[in-house]
N, C-alpha and C positions, 0 to 999 in steps of 0.2 A: 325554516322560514322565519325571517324579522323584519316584517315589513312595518311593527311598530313605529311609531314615530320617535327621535331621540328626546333625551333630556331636553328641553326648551323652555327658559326661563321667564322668558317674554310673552309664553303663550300664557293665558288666565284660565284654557279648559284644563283641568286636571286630567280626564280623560287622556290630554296630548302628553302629558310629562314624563312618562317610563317605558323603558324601552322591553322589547320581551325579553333580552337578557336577564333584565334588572329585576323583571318579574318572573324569573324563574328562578332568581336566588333567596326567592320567597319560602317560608316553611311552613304556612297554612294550610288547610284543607284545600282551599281552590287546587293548588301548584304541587302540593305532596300526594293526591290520590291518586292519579295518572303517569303514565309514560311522559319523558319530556317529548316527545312527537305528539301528544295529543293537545291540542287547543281548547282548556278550561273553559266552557262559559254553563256552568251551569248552578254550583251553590251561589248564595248573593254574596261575595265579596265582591269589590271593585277593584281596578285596575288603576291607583290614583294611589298619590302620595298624601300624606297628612296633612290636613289643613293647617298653615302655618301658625294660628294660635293655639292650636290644638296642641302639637308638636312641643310650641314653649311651654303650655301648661305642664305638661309630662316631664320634660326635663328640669323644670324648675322644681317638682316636687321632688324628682330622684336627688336632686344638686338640695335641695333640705333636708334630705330622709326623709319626706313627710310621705310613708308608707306603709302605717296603722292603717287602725280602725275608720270605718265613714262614722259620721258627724256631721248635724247641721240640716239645714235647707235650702242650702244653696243652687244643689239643682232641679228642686221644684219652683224657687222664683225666680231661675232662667227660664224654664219650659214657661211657665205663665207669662213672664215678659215675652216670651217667643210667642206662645199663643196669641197673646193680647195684639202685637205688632202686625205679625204675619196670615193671621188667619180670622180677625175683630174678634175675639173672646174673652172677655175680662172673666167669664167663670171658673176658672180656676183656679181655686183655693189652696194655696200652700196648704192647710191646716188640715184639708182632705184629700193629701196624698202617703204615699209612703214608697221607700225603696224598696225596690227589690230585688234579688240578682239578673236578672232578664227577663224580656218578655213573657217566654212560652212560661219559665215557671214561677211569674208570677202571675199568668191565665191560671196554671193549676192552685197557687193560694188562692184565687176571687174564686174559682171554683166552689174549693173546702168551702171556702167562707158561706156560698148560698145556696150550694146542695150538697147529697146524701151519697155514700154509696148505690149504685145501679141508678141511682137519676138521670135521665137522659139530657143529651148536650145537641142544640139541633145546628149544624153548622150547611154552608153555602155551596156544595161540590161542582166541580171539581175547588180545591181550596186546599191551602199550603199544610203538607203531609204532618207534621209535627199535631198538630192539631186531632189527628185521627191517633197517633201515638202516646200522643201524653194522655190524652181525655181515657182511653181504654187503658193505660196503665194505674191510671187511680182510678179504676172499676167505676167508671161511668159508662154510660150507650152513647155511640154516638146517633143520631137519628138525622138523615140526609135531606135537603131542600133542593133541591138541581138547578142550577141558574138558569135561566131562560137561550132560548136561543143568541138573544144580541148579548149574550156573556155578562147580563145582571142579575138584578135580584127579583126572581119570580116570587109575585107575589101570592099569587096561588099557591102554590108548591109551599112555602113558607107557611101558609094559613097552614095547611096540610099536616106539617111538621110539625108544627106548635097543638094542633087539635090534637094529632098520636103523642105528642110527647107530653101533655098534663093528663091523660086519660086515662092513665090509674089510680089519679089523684097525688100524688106526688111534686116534691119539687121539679122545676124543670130551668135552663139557662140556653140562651140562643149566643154563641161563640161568633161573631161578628167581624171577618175581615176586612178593614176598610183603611186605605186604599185595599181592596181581592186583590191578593197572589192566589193563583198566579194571573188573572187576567186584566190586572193593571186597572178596571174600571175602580173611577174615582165618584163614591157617592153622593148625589143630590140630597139637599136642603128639604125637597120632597122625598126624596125616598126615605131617609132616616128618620123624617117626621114619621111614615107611614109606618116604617119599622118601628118607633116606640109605643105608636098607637096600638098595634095590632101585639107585641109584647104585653101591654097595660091590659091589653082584652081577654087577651088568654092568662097573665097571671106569670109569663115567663121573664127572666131576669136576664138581663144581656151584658155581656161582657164583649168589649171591643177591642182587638187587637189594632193600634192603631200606630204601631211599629212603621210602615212607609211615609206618613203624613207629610213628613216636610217635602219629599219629591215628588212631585205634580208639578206637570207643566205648565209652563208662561202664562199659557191661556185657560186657565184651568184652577179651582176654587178648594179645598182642602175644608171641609165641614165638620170638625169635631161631633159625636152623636150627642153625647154630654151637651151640646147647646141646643136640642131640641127641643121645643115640646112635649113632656110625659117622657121625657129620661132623665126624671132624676132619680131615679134609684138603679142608674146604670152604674157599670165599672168599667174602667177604660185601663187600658194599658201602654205609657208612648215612653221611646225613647231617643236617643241620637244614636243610635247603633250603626243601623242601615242608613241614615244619610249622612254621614261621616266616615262608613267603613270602620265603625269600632268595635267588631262580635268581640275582638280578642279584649277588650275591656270593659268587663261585666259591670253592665247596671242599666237601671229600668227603674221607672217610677208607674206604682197603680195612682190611679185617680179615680176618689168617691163622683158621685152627684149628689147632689144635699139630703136627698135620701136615703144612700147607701151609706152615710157616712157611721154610721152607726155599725154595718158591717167590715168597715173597713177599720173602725177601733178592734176590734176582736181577733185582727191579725197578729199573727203570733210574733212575740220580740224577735225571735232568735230568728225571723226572714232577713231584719234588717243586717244581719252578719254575712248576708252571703254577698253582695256587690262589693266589687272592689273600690278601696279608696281612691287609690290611682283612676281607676273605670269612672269615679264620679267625678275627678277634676279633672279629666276628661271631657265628659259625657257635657258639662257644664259650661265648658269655654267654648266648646261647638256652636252649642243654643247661644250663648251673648258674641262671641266673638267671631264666632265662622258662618258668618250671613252669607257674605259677598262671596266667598268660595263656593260654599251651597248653590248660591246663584249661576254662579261658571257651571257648575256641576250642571244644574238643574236645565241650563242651556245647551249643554254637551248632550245630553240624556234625549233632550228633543231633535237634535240633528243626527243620534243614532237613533233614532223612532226611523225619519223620514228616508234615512241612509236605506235600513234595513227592508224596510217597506220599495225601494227602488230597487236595490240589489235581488229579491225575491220574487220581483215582478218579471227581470231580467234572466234569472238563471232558473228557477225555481217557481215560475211560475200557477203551479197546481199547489201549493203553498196558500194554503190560506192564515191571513194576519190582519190583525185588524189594529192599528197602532192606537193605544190607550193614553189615558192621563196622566196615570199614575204611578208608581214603583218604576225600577229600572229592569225591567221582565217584560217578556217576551212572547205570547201562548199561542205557539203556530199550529195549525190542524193540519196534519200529515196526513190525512186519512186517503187524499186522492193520487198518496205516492204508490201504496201498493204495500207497504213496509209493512204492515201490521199494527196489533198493537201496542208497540214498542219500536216504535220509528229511532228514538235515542241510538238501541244495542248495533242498529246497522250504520249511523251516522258514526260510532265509536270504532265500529270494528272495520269498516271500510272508507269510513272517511278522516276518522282519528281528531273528531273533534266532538267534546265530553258535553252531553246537554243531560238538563232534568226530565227524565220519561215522565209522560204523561199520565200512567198508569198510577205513577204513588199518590196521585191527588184525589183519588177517589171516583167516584163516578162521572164521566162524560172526561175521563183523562185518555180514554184508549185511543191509541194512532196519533197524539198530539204528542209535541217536546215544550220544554220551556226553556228560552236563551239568555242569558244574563247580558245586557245593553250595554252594562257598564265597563266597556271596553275602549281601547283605540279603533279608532272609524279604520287605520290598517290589518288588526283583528278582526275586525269583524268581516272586513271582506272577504280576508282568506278563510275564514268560518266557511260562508256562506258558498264560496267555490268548490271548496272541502264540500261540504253537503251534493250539492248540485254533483262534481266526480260520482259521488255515491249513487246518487241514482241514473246517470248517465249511461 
């Protein structure tokens, strides 16, 4: 099947510009784990070519050799000119940031930095699996919060987790995804104020993964936790990764609040050696120069919301979806198919198209999938047909 849409130069969605040809001569994770019969929508890569400054920045360093070491601050006062523009935040401080090679692991340096061995991590489940893997690989607990039924952040549950997790008296940190993978909810100005409050109460340190932020839709607000009330002694994690499609170009910047900043000195030199140079001239022409593509994206991303939500109403209709703000993901409740807990293994094996099960996200994952958005609106139909054969 290519019922992708072709190269189209004219078109401004990035979504439309690659054909599935073009994208199976891909050698990433997405296109290399699978059979070519099997239709990719499950790790977050997208479906989109390189934002055109992007592209020149890369080539202009490979055409210098400039392919050292990182240096500088250049993509901490893109991200803060980015913040300050796109989202009103002047709080971010070049001076209380530092690189890192990527998100997840640099969640595990803010970790080190404010807790112990066996220190419990209380995170939002179901919630993106890496988080349950790195946290128990440097001998921390994880300690689970369950999102409430409208797929947020229960606040109950949360008090709950934060009471079990300082109650040995020990350290304790609340692991923060925001924009939530997988369910796309994009948090409120109140909720995150309620989140530091109730952090400050119980004595717990938060650290925020805050990796989706720039893709939130049109109509939809992007609230850094760092600009609440009673976080500042948060630690924040953002990059350009996932809204430019750059995992294969390592780098991540932490962000103190003026009260961690003190924690965030104590980071160790040799973190700053793991991003890539390249990953940071990168990572940095995105934030200043790939707004208006961002923007196409960001527009493409809400007409596959609406697509996806029409097409599952139509074929698929036991399908429960609730179309979110945030990320370019997807968190459908299979449960009323019949499939089990592992709806994914039968969507692959009988319909031969690859999604994230819902089981690796932790609790309230069983019987759901997760679909990666960021596709051509002709991918995704044939996705969705694909599924639908399957239980047919």
């Amino acid at each position: 099947m290519d019922s992708a849409p072709r190269d189209t130069p004219d078109d401004t969605n990035p979504l439309h510009r690659l054909s599935l040809d073009a994208l199976r001569r891909r050698t990433s994770m997405k296109w290399r784990t699978y059979p070519e019969d099997v239709l990719p929508l499950w790790v977050a890569e997208m479906d989109v070519p390189l934002a055109a400054p992007v592209a020149r920045a890369i080539t202009d360093a490979v055409a210098l050799g400039d392919t050292g070491y990182p240096a500088g601050t250049a993509y901490a006062a893109a991200l803060a000119d980015f913040a300050r523009t796109r989202w009103g935040w002047d709080g971010l401080a070049v001076e209380r940031t530092a690189i890192v090679p990527d998100v997840m692991l640099g969640i595990v340096e803010m970790l080190k930095l404010i807790t112990g061995p066996g220190d419990p991590v209380v995170v939002n489940c179901p919630v993106y699996p890496p988080f349950y893997q790195f946290v128990t690989h440097m001998d921390r607990r994880v300690v689970e919060a369950p999102l409430g039924a409208d797929l947020r952040i229960d606040f109950a549950a949360l008090e709950e987790a934060f009471r079990h997790a300082v109650a040995g008296g020990g350290r304790a940190a609340y692991l923060l995804c925001s924009p939530h993978n997988p369910t796309g909810a994009v948090h409120s100005a109140e909720e995150l104020t309620a989140v530091a409050a109730l952090a400050d109460r119980y004595g717990v340190r938060v650290v925020a993964d805050e990796i989706h932020a720039p893709v939130v839709a049109h109509d939809a607000a992007f609230v850094p936790y760092l600009s609440v009330p009673r976080a500042e002694n948060g630690l924040a994690l953002m990059s350009a990764s996932k809204a430019w499609n750059l995992a294969g170009l390592k780098a991540a910047l932490a962000v103190a609040g003026p009260a961690a900043a003190d924690d965030l000195a104590r980071l160790p030199e040799e973190v700053s050696h793991g991003p890539s140079h390249v990953g940071i001239i990168a990572h940095t022409a995105a934030l200043r120069d790939g707004r208006d593509w961002l923007d196409a994206l960001r527009a493409g991303i809400d007409d596959n919301r609406r697509l996806l939500a029409g097409l599952l109403a139509e074929r698929l209709p036991q399908v429960r979806y609730r179309p979110a703000a945030g990320t370019y993901l997807a968190w459908l409740d299979c449960r009323p198919l019949g499939l089990g807990d592992d709806p994914a293994a039968a969507f692959l094996a009988r319909g031969r198209v690859a999604l994230s099960p819902g089981t690796s996200f932790g609790t309230g994952g069983a019987g759901h999938v997760r679909l990666n958005l960021a596709t051509s609106p002709g991918l995704l139909t044939e996705a969705v047909r694909r599924m639908a054969a399957t239980v047919a």
